[in-house]
N, CA, C and O atoms as CSV, one atom per row, in Angstrom:
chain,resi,resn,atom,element,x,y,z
A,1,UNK,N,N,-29.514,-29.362,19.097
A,1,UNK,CA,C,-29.987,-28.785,17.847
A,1,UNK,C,C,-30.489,-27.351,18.060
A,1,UNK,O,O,-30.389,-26.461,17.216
A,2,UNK,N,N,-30.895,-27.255,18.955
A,2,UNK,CA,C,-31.695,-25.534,19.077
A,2,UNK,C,C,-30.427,-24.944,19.864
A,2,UNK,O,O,-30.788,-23.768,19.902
A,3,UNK,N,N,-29.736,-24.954,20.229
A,3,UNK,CA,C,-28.249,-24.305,19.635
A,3,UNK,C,C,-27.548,-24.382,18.506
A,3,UNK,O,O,-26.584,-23.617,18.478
A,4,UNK,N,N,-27.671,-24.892,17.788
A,4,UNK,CA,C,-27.353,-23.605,16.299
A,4,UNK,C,C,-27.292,-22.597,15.412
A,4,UNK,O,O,-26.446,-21.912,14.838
A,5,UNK,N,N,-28.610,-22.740,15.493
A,5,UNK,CA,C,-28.473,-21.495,14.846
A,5,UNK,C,C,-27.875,-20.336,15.827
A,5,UNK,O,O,-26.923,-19.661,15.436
A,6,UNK,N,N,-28.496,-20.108,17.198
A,6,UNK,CA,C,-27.620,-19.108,17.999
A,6,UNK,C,C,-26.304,-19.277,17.805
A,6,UNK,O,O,-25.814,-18.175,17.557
A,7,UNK,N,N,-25.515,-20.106,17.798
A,7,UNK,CA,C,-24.328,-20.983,17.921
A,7,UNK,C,C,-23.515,-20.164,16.693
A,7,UNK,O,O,-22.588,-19.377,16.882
A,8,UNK,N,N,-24.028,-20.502,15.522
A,8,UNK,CA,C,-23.879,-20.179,13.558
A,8,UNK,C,C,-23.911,-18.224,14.296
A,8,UNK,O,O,-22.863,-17.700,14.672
A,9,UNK,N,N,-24.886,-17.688,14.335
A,9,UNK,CA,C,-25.021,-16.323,13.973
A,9,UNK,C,C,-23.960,-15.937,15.675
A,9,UNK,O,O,-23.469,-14.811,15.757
A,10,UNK,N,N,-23.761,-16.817,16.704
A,10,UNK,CA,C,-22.230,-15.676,17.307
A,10,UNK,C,C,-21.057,-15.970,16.356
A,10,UNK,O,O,-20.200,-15.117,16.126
A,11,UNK,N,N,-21.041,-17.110,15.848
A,11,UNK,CA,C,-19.790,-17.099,15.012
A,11,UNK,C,C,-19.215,-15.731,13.849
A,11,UNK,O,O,-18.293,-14.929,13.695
A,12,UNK,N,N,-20.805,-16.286,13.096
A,12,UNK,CA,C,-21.122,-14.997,12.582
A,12,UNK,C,C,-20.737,-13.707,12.782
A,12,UNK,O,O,-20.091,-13.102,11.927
A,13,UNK,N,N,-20.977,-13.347,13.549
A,13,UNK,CA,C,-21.151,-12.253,14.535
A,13,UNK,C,C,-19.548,-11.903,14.645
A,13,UNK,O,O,-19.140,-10.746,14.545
A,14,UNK,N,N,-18.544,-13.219,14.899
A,14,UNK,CA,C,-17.561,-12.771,15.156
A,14,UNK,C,C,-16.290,-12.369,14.541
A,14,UNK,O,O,-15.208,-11.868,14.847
A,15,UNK,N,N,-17.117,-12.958,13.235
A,15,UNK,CA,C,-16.105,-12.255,11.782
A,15,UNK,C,C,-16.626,-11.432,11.094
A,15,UNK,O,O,-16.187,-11.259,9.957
A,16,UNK,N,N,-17.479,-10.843,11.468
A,16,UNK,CA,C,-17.897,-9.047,10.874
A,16,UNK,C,C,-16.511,-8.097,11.548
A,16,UNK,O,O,-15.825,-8.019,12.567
A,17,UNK,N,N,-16.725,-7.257,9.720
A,17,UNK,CA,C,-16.192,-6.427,10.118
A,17,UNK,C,C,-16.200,-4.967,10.467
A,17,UNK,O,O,-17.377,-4.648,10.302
A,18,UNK,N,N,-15.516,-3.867,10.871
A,18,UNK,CA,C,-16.056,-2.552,10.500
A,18,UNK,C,C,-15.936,-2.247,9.040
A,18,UNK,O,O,-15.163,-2.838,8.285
A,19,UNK,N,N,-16.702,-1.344,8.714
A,19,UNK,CA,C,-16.425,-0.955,7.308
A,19,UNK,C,C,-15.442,-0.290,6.785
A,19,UNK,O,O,-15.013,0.611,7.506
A,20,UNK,N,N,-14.961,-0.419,5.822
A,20,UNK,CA,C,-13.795,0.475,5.254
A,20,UNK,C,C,-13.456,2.195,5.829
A,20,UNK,O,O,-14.145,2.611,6.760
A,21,UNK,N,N,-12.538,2.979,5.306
A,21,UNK,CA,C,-12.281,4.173,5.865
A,21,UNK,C,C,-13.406,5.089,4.975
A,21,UNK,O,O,-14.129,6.012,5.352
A,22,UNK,N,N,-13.272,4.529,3.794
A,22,UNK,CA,C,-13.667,5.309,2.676
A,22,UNK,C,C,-15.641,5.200,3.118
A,22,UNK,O,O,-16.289,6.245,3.052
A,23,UNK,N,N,-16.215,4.131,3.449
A,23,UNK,CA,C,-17.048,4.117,3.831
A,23,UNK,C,C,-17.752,5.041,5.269
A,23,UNK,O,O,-18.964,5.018,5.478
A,24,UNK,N,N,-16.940,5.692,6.020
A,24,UNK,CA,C,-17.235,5.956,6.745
A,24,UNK,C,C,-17.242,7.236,7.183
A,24,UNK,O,O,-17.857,7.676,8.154
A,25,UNK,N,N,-16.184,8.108,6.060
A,25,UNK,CA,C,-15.800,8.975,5.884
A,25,UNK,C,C,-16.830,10.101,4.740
A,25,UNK,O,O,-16.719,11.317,4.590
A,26,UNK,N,N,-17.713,9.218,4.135
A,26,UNK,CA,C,-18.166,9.210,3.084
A,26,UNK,C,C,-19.701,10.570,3.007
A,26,UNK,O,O,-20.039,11.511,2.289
A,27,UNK,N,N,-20.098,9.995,3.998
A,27,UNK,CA,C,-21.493,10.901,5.038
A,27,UNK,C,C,-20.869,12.164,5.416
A,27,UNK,O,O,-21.715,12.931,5.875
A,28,UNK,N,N,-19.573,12.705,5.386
A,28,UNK,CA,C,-19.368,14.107,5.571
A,28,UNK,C,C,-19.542,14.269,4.594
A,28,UNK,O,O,-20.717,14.591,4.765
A,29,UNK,N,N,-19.393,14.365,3.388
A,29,UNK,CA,C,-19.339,15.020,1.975
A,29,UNK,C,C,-20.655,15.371,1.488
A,29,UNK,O,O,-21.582,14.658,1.104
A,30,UNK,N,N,-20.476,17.232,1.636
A,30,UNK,CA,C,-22.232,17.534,1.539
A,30,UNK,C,C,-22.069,18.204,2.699
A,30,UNK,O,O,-21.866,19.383,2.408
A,31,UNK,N,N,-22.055,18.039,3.919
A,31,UNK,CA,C,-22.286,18.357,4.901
A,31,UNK,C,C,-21.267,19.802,5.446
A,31,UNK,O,O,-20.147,20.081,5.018
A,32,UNK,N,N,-21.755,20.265,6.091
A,32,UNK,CA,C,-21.141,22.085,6.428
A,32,UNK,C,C,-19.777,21.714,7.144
A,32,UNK,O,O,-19.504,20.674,7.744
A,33,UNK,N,N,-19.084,22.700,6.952
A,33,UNK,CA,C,-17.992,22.902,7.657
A,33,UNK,C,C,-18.067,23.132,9.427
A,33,UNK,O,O,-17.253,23.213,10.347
A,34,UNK,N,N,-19.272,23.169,9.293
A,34,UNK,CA,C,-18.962,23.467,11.284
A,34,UNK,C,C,-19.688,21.689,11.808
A,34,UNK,O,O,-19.636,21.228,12.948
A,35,UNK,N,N,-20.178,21.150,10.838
A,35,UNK,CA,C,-20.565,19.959,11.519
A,35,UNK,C,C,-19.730,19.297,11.614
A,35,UNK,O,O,-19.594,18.789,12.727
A,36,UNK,N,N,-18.710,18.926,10.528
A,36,UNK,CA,C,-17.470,18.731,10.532
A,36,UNK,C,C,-16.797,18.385,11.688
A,36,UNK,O,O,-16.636,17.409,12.420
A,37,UNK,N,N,-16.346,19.943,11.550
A,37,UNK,CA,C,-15.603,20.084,13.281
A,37,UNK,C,C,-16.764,19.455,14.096
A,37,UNK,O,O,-16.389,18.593,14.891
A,38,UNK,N,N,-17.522,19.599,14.077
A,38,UNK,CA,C,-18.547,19.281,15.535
A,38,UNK,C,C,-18.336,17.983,15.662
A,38,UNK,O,O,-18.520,17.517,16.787
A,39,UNK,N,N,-17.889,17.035,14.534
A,39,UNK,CA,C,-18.103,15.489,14.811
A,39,UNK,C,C,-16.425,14.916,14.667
A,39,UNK,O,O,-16.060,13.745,14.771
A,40,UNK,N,N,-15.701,15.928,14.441
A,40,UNK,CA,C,-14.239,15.228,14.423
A,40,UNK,C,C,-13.329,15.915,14.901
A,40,UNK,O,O,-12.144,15.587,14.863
A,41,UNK,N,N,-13.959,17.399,15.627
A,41,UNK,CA,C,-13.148,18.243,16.534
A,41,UNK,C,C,-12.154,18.972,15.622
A,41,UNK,O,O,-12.008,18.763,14.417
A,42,UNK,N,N,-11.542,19.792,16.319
A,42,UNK,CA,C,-10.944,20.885,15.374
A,42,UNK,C,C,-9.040,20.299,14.521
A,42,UNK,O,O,-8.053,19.715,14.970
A,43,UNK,N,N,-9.359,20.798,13.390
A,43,UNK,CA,C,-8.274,20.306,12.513
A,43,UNK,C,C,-6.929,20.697,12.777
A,43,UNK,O,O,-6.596,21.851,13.048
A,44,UNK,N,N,-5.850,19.320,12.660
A,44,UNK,CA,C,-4.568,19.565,13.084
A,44,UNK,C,C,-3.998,21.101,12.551
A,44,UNK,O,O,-3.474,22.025,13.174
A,45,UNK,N,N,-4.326,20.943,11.213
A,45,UNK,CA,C,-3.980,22.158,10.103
A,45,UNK,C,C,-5.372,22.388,9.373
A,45,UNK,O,O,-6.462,21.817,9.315
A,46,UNK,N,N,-4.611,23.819,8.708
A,46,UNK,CA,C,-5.752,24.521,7.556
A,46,UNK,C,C,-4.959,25.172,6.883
A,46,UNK,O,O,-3.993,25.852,7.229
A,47,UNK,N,N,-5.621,24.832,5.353
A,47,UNK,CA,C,-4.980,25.464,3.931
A,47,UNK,C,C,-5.730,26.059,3.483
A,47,UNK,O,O,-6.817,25.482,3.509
A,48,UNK,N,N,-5.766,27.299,2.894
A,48,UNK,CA,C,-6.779,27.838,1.897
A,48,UNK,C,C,-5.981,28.116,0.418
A,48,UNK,O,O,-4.960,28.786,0.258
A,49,UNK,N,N,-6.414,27.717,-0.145
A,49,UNK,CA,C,-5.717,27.810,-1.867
A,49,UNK,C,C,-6.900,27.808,-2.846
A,49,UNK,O,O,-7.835,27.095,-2.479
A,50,UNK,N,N,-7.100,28.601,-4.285
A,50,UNK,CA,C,-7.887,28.679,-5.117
A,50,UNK,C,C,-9.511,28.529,-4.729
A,50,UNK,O,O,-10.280,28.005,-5.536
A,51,UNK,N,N,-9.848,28.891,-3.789
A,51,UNK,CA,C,-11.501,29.001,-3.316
A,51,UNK,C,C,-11.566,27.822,-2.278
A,51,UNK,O,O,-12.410,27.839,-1.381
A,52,UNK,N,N,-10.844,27.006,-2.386
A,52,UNK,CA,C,-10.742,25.763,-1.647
A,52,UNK,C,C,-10.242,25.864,-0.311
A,52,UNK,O,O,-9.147,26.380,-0.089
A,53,UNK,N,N,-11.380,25.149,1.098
A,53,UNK,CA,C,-10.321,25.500,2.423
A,53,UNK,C,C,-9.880,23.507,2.578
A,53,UNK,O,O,-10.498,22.596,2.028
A,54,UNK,N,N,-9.051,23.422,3.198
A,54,UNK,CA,C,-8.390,22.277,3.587
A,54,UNK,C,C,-8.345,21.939,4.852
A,54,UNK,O,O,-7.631,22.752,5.440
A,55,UNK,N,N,-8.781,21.090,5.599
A,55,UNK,CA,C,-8.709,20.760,7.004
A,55,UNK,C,C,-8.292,19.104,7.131
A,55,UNK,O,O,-8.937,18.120,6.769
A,56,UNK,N,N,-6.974,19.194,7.779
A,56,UNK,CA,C,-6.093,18.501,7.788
A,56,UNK,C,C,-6.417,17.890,9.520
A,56,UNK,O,O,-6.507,18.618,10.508
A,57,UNK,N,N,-6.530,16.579,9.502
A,57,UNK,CA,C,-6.668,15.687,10.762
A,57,UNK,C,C,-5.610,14.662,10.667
A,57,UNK,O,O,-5.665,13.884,9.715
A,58,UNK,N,N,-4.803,14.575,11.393
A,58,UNK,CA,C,-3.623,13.984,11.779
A,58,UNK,C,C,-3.423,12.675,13.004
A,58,UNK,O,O,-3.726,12.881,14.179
A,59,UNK,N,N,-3.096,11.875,12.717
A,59,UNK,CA,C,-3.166,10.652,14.185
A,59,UNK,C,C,-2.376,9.777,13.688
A,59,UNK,O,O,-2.457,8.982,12.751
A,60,UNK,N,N,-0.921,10.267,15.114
A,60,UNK,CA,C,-0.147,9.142,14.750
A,60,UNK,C,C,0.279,8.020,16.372
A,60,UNK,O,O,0.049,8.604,17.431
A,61,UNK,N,N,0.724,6.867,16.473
A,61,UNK,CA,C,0.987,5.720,17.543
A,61,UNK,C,C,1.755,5.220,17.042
A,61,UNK,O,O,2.014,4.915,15.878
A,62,UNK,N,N,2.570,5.010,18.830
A,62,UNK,CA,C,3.786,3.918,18.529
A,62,UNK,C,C,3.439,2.934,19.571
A,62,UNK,O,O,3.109,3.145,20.738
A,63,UNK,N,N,3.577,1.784,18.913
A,63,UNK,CA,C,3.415,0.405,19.900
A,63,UNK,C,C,4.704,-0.064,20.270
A,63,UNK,O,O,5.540,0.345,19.465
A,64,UNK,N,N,5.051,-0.560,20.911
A,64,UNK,CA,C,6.238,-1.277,21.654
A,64,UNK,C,C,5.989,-3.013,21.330
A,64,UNK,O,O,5.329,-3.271,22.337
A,65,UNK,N,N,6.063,-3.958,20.798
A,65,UNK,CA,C,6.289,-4.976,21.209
A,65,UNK,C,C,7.304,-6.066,21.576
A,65,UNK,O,O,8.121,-6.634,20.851
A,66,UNK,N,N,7.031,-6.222,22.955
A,66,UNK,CA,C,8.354,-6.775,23.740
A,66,UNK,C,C,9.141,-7.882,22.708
A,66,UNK,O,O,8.574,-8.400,21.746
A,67,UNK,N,N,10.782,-8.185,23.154
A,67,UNK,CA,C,11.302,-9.248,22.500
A,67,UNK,C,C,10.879,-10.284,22.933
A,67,UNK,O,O,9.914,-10.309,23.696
A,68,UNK,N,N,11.485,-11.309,22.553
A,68,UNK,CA,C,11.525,-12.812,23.285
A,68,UNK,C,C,12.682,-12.793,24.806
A,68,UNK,O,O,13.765,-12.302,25.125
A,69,UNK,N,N,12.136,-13.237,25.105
A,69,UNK,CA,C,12.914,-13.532,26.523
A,69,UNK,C,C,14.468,-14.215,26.184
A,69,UNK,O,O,14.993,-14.541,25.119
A,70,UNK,N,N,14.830,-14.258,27.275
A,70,UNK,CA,C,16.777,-15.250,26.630
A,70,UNK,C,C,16.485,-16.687,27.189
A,70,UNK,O,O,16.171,-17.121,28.297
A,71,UNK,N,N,16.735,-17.277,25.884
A,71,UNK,CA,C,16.455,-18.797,26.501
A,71,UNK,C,C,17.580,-19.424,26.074
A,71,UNK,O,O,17.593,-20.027,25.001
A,72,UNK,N,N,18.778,-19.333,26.976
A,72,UNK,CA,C,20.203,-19.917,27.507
A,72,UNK,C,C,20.074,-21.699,27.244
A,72,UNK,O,O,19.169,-22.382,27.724
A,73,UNK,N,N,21.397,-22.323,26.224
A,73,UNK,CA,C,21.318,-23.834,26.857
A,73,UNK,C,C,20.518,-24.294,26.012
A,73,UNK,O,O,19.796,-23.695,25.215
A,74,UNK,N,N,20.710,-25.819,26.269
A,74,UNK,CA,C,20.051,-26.664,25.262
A,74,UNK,C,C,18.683,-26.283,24.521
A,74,UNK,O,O,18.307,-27.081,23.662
A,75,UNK,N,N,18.177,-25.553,24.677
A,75,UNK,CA,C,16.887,-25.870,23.819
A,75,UNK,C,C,17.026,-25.247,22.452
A,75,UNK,O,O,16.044,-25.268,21.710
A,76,UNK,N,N,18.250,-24.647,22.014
A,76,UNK,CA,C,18.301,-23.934,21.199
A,76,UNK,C,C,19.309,-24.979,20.044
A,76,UNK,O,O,19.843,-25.864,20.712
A,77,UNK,N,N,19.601,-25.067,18.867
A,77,UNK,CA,C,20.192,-25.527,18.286
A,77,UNK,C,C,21.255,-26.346,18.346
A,77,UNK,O,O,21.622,-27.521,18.311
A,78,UNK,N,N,21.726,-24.796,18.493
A,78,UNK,CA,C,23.427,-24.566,18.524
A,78,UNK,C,C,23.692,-24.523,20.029
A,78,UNK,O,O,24.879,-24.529,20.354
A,79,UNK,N,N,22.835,-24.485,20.932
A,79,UNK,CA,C,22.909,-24.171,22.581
A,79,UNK,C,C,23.371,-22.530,22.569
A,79,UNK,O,O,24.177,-22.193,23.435
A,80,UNK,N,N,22.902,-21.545,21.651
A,80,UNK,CA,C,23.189,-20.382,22.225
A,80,UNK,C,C,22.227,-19.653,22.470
A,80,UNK,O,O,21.275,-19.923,21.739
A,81,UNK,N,N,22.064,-18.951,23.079
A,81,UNK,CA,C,21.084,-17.924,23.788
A,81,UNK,C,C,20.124,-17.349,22.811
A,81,UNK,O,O,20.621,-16.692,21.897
A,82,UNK,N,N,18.730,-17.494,22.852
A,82,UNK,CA,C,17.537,-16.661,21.823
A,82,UNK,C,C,17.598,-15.527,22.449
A,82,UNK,O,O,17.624,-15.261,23.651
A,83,UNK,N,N,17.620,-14.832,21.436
A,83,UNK,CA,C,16.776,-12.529,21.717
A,83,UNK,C,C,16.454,-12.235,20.889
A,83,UNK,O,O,17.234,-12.276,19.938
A,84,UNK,N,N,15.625,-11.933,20.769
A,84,UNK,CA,C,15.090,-10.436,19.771
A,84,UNK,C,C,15.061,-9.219,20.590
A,84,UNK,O,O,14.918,-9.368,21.803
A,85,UNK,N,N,15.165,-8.144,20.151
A,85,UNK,CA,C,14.914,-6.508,20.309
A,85,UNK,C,C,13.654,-6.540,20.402
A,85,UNK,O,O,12.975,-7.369,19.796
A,86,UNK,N,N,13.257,-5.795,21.040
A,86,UNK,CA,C,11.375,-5.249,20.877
A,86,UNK,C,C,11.529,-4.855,19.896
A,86,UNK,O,O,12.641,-4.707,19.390
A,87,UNK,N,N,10.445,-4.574,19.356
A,87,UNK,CA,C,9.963,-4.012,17.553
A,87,UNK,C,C,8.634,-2.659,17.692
A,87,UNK,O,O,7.634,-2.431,18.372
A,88,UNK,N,N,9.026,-2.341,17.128
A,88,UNK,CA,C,8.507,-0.519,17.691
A,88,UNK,C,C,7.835,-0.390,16.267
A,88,UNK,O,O,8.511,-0.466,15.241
A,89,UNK,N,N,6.613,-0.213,16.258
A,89,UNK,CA,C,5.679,-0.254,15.197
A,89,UNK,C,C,4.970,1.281,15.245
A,89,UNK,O,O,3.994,1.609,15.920
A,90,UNK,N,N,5.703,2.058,14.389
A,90,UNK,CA,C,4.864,3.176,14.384
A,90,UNK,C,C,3.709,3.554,13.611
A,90,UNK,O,O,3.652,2.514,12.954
A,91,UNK,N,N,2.723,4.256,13.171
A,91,UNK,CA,C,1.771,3.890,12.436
A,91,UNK,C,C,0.879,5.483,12.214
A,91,UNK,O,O,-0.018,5.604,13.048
A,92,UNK,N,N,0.944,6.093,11.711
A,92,UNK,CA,C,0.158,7.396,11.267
A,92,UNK,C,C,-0.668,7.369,9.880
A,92,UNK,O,O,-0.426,6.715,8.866
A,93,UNK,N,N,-1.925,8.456,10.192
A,93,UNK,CA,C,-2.907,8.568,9.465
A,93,UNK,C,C,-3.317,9.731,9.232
A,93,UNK,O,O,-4.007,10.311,10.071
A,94,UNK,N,N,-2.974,10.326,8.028
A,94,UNK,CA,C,-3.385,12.213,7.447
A,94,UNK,C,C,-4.893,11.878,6.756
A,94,UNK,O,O,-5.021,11.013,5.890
A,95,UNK,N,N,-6.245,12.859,7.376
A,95,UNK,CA,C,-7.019,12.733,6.286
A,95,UNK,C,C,-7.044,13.959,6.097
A,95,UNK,O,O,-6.491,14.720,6.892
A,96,UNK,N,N,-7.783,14.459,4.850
A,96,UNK,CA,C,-7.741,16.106,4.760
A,96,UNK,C,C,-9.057,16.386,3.527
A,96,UNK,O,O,-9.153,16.031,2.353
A,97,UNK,N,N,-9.876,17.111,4.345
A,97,UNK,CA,C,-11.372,17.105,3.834
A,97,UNK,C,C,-11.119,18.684,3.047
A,97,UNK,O,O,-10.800,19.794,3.474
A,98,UNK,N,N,-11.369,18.260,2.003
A,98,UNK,CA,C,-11.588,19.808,0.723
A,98,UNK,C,C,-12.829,20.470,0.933
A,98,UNK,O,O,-13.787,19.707,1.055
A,99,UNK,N,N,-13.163,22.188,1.040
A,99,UNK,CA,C,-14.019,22.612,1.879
A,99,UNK,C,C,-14.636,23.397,0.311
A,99,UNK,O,O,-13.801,23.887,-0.449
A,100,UNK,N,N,-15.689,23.430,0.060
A,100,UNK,CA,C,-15.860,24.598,-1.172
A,100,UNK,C,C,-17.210,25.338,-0.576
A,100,UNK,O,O,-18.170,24.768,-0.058
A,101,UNK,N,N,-17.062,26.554,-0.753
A,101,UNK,CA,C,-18.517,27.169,-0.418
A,101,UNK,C,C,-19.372,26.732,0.718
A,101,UNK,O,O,-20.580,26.860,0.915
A,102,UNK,N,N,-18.126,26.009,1.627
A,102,UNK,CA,C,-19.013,26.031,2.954
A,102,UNK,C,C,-18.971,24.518,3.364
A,102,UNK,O,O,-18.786,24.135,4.520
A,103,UNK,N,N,-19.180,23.647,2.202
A,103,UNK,CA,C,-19.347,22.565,2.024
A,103,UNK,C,C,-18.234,21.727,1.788
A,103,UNK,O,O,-17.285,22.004,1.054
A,104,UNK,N,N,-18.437,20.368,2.643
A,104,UNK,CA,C,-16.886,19.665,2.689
A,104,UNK,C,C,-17.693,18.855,1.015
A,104,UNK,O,O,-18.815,18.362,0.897
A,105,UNK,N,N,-16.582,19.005,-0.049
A,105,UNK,CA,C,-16.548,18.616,-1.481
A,105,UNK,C,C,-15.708,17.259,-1.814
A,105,UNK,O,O,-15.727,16.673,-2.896
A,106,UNK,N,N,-14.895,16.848,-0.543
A,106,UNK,CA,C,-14.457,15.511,-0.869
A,106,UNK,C,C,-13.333,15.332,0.078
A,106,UNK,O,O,-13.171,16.309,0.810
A,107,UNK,N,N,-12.556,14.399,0.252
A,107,UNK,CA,C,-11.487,14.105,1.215
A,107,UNK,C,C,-10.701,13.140,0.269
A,107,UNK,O,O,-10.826,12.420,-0.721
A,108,UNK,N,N,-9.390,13.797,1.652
A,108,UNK,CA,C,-8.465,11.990,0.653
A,108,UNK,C,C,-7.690,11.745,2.100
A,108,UNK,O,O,-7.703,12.569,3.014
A,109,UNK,N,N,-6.888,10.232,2.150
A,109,UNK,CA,C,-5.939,9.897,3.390
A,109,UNK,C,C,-5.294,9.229,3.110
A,109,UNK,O,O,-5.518,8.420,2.210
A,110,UNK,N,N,-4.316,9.291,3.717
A,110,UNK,CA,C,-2.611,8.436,3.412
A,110,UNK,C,C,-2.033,7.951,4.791
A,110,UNK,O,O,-2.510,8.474,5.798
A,111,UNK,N,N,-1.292,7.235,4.898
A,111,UNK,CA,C,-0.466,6.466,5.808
A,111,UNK,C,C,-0.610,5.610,5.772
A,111,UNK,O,O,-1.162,5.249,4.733
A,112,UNK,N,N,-0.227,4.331,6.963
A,112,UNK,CA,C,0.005,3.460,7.375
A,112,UNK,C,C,-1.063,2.478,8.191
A,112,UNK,O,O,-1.500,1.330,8.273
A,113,UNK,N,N,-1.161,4.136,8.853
A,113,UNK,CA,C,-2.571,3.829,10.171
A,113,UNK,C,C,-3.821,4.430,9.954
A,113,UNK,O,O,-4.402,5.200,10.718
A,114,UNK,N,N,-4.245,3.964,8.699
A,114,UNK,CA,C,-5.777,4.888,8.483
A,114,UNK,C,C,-6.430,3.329,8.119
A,114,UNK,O,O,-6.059,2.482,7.306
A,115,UNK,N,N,-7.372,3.346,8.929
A,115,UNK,CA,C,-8.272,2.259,8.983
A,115,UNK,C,C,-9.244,2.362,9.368
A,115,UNK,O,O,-10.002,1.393,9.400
């Protein structure tokens, strides 16, 4: 019995999650353009258009995951040989923080791999 509750809160514990992108991203807005950089290092790209600067952060990965092995002979249906191809999962993430008067004024992000 006096393992449970410890027991309950690792379980606990082990289906938390991180918080959203939007959540986390959220605490720059307000904050100066050089802290910015100071906490996410310097931007892939930069736009300046209508008073507005743009700083563009970029991150993209490719994973490899192996096929199935060949498994020759009876265990298969028909007795013919299993394969798959590896499967190549690529995955990129653009965010791009809107700069006004010094001040980052809002962000937005797109892809695949923004999490």
């Amino acid at each position: 019995m006096r393992w449970l509750v410890p027991g309950m809160l690792l379980l606990l514990a082990a289906c938390a999650q991180e918080p959203p992108l939007e959540t986390r991203l959220q605490p720059f807005v307000g904050q100066s353009e050089a802290a910015l950089v100071g906490a996410l290092g310097v931007p892939s790209a930069t736009y300046e258009t209508g008073g507005t600067r743009f700083l563009q952060y970029e991150e993209r990965s490719t994973t490899v995951y192996p096929g199935d092995p060949f498994w020759p002979g009876p265990y298969r249906r028909f007795g013919g040989p299993i394969y798959s191809p590896p499967l190549v999962v690529a995955r990129a993430c653009s965010i791009t923080f809107g700069v006004r008067e010094g001040r980052v004024s809002g962000f937005t992000f797109r892809g695949n791999g923004c999490r």
